[in-house]
Structures are given as structure tokens and as C-alpha cells.
N, C-alpha and C positions, 0 to 999 in steps of 0.2 A: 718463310724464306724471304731475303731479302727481295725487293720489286724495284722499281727502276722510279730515278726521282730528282729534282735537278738541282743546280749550283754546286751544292762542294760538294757531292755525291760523284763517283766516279766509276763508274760498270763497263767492265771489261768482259767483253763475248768473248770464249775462245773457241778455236775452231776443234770440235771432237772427230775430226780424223783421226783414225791410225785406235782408236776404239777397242780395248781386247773385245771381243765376240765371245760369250758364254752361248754354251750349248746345250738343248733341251736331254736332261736325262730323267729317270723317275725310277730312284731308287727305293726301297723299302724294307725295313725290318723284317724278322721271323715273323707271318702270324700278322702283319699290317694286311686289312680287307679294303682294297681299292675300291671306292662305292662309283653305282653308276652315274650317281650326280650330287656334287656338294653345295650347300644352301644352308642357310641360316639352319634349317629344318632339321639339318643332321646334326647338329650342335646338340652340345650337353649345357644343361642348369646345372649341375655340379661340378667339382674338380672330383676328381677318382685319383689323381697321382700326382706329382711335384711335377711331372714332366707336362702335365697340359697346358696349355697355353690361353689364358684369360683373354677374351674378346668383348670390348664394352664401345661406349662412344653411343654412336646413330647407325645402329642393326638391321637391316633389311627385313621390314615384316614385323620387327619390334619396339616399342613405346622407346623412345629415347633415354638412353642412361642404363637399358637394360644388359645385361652380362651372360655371355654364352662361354663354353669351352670346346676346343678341340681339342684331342690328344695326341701326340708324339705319332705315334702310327698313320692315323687321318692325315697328318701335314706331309708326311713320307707319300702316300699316296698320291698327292697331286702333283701336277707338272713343275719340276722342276729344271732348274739350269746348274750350270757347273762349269768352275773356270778355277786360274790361277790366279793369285791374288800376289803382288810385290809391290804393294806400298799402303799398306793396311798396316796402322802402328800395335795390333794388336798380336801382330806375329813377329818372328825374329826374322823370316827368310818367304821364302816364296812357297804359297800356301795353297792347297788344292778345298777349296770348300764350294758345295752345295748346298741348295736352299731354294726357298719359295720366291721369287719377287714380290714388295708390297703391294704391284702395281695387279698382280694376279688376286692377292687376296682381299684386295678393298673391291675389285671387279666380284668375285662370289661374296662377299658378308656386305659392303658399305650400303647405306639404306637408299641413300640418291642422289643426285650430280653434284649438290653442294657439298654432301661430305667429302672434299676433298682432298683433305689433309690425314695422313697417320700419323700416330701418335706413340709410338715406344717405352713404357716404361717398365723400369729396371728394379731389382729388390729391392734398391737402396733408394729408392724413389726419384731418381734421376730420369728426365725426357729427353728423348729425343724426337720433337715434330719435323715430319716431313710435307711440305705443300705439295702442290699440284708439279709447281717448277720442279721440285727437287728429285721426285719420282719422274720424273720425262728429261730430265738432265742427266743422272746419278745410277735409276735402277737400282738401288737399295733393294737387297736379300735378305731374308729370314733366314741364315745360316743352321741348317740341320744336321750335316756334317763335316767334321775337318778333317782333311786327309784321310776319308773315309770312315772315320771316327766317332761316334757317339761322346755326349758330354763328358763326361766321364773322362775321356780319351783323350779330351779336348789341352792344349796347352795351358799355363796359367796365367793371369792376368798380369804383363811385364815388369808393371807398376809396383804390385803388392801380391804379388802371388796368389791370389785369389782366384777361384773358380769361374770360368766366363759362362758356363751353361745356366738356365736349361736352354736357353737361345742368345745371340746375338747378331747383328746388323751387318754386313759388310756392303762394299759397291764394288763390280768389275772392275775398273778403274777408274780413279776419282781423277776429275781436272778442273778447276776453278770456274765457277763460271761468272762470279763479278769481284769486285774489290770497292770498299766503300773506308778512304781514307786508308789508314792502313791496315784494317780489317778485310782478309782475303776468306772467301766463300772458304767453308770447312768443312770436312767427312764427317758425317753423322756416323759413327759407327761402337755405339753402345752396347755393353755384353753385362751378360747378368738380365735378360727381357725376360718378364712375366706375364706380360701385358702390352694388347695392340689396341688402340682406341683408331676410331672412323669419325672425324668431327669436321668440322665447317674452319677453314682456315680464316676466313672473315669473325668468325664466334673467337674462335682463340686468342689471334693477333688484335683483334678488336677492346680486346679484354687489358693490352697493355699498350693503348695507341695513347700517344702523349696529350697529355687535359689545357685545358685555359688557353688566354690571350697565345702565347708562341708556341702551339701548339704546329705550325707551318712553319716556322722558322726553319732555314736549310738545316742550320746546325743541330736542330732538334731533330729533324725527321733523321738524319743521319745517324743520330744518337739512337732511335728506334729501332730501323731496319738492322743494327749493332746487335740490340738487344733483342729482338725476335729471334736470332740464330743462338747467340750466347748465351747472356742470362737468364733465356727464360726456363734453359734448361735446367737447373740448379735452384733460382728460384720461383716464388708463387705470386699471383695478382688475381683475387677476385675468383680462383677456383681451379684458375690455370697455370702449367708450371710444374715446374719440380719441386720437390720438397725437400729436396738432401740437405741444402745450404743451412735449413730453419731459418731464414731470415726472408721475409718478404717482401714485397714492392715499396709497399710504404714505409718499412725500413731502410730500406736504399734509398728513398729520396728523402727522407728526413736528414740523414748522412750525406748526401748531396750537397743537401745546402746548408745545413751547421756546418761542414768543416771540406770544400769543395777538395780543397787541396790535398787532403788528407785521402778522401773516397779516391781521388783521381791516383795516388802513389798506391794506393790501395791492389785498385784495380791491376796496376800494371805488376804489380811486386808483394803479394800478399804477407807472404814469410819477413820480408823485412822491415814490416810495421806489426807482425803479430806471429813469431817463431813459430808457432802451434796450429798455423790457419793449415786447412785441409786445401781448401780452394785454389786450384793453378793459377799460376801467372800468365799475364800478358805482355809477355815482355816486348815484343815488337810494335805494340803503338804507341804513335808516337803522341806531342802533345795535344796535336789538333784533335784527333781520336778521342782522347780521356773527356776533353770538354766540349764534345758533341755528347758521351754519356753521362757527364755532368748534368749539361742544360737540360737532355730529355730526364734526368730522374729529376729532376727541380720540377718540371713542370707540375708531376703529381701534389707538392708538400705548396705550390703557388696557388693549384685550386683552393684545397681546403684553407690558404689563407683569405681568399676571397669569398 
């Protein structure tokens, strides 16, 4: 998540008054056994079904990088909330979905204070990280059900009609909580989840913190806190990241700086430098934007010239 930082950096608190209120429910399947206490402990080393839910990261009681499962039932069993959802671009209209908060299941699985950050990833290898801010901002849900609905049940993906289950992300209501040039804070809300990691938001963002001499330059840090919410969803640095795009860190900054011009129209407008690109646009930033993510991808291709 972006963090607070000065000169052309500009963060905008807004006031979360007026907050929809989700309500504690705890719904569950036929034949779901509500245990009297959830813990790494009751986790599975297997998957048994497509519907379990892969759990990796830093595991409470387990060697780092280790991988547990829960199943579809177990997740029904624990405390959930439940609200209306109308401004989730994943629906047409006003949406009743249930779910786990992240904020609940990194409290039972995450291994210790610094795993602070979750981590979301999708079949198609798409992330979405949530920091400490964004969970104490946003309340991001492990959607169980929609409109009382099992996957299956579940609406299509607007985009391309694809299937959103076995999980997906939403937030009660999303409202901005900073703006850094013309990049405004965004809704994580990724469908298609297979996978929750528990990791150290310092490990992660750490992994693609801008290298060499301007390394602190405003317009670089700017360019960073950019790319910690966005690109690093899609792509990879060092272990971290998404993998959908296939193009990694050091391919974006090698493209940075061979053809600046090109990356930056890139960015904004991918289809009309490459019909075929899958990758959304940024149409709304403007030019100061493009070459704050310029300068931070230069900085990686500036180390290795040094």
C-alpha cells in the first residue's frame, strides 16, 4: 500500500463517515462441522477438492513457505459478516455477498506481527496484496457467498464471462484513501482466488523498492508507491508479484529506458501501441504520472549499469 512521502506526493485522507456497517452472520453448508477452535492445527497438507482454499506465506507454528488447506465448509464455519455491496465493478447492480474478513483470517493462520500483509492470488496468477493500511482502511472479504449463492451460482466475470469462483475479494464500501499524482488508491477486489499468502509487507515491497544513486528522488519514490498497488500485481521482481503479464521487473525497466517514450504511452494506452495487448489501460494519468513510473523503472536498468 501506498505510505505517506513528500514533494510531489500528494495524500488525500478522506473522512470514512457514513461507512456501510456489515453484520456478523455465520452461514453454512449441509454437513459444514463448526470446530471448537480454528488454528493452523486444523488445516489440511492436502487439497481434497477444487473448492479448498490454498494457505502459504508465514503459518503460525510452521517453517516459512509452508502450505496448508482449508475447505469450503471450515471457511463457512467461521465468523462471518454480510452486507450490500453497490460499487464493486464486479457486479451489474447492488449485491448481497458474504464472507470471511482478511483481517479475521490472518488473526487465526498468520505466524507473527510482522506478517502483515495478505496476499491474494488468482488461477491466472494475478495478486492482489493487501498491507496492514489496507486491511484497517478497506476490510477486504473472502467472499463465500453471492446473493446467497455458491460459486457455481455466482454471476460471470463482466469483462469476459468467466467464472469468478472458488473465491473472490470484495470491500463493504470502498473510498479512497490517498491520491499520489493522478493515481487514486484502488479496490483490490480480485475473483478467481486460490490462494492467501501471510507475508511481511516490508519482504515484499522491499523486493521492488527503487536501486541506485535516485533512489529518493520525489519523482521516483512516487513512481514506487505507483507501482506497489499496480504493477506489481500483474508483474514479478525477485519472487514477488504476479505472474499473469509474463514480463518482469527487469523487463520493464530495460523498456523504460531504451524507449521512455514509448513505455510511458504504453502504460497509459496499451492497445494502441499493441492491438493484441491483454493489459488495461491507464487512461487517466496524466503526464507527470507516466514519468514518475518511468524514472522509478530506470532506476533498476541504472544499477546494473553501475
Amino acid at each position: 500500500m501506498v505510505r505517506l512521502s513528500t514533494g510531489l506526493l500528494t495524500v488525500v485522507a478522506l473522512l470514512l463517515a457514513g461507512k456501510m456497517a456489515p453484520h456478523l452472520a455465520v452461514p453454512a453448508e449441509a454437513g459444514a462441522v463448526i470446530p471448537d477452535a480454528t488454528s493452523v492445527a486444523t488445516l489440511h497438507t492436502a487439497r481434497a477438492s477444487s473448492s479448498d482454499l490454498e494457505l502459504g506465506g508465514d503459518l503460525a507454528e510452521l517453517p516459512p513457505g509452508s502450505t496448508r488447506y482449508i475447505t469450503r465448509d471450515e471457511l463457512l464455519a467461521l465468523p462471518q459478516v454480510t452486507y450490500t455491496v453497490t460499487d464493486d465493478e464486479n457486479f451489474a447492480g447492488a449485491t448481497v455477498v458474504s464472507g470471511v474478513p482478511l483481517e479475521k483470517l490472518a488473526q487465526l493462520f498468520a505466524a507473527r506481527t510482522e506478517s502483515d500483509m495478505a496476499v491474494a492470488i488468482c488461477d491466472d496468477q494475478y495478486q492482489s496484496p493487501y498491507p496492514r493500511i489496507y486491511l484497517a482502511e478497506h476490510h477486504p472479504v473472502l467472499v463465500l457467498t453471492v446473493n446467497g449463492n455458491a460459486p457455481a451460482r455466482w454471476p460471470k466475470d463482466p469483462q469476459g464471462g468467466n467464472d469468478m469462483g472458488p473465491y473472490m475479494i470484495s470491500n463493504p464500501l470502498f473510498k479512497p484513501r490517498f491520491k499520489i499524482l493522478s493515481h487514486t488508491d484502488e479496490p483490490q477486489i480480485p475473483w478467481g482466488v486460490v490462494r492467501l499468502e501471510f507475508r511481511s509487507e516490508k519482504e515484499v515491497y522491499g523486493a521492488i523498492a527503487p536501486r541506485g544513486p535516485h533512489a529518493q528522488d520525489t519523482l521516483v519514490q512516487a513512481g514506487y508507491k505507483i507501482a506497489e498497488q499496480n504493477c506489481l500485481r500483474c508483474h514479478n521482481m525477485d519472487g514477488e508479484g504476479g505472474l499473469k503479464a509474463g514480463r518482469p521487473w527487469h523487463v520493464l525497466s530495460a523498456w523504460a529506458t531504451a524507449a521512455p517514450d514509448y513505455f510511458a504511452a504504453y502504460v497509459r494506452n496499451p492497445q494502441a501501441k499493441n492491438p493484441s495487448a491483454k493489459m488495461p489501460g491507464n487512461s487517466g494519468y496524466d503526464d507527470m504520472t507516466l514519468k514518475a513510473l518511468t524514472a522509478y523503472f530506470q532506476t533498476f536498468s541504472a544499477q546494473e549499469k553501475q
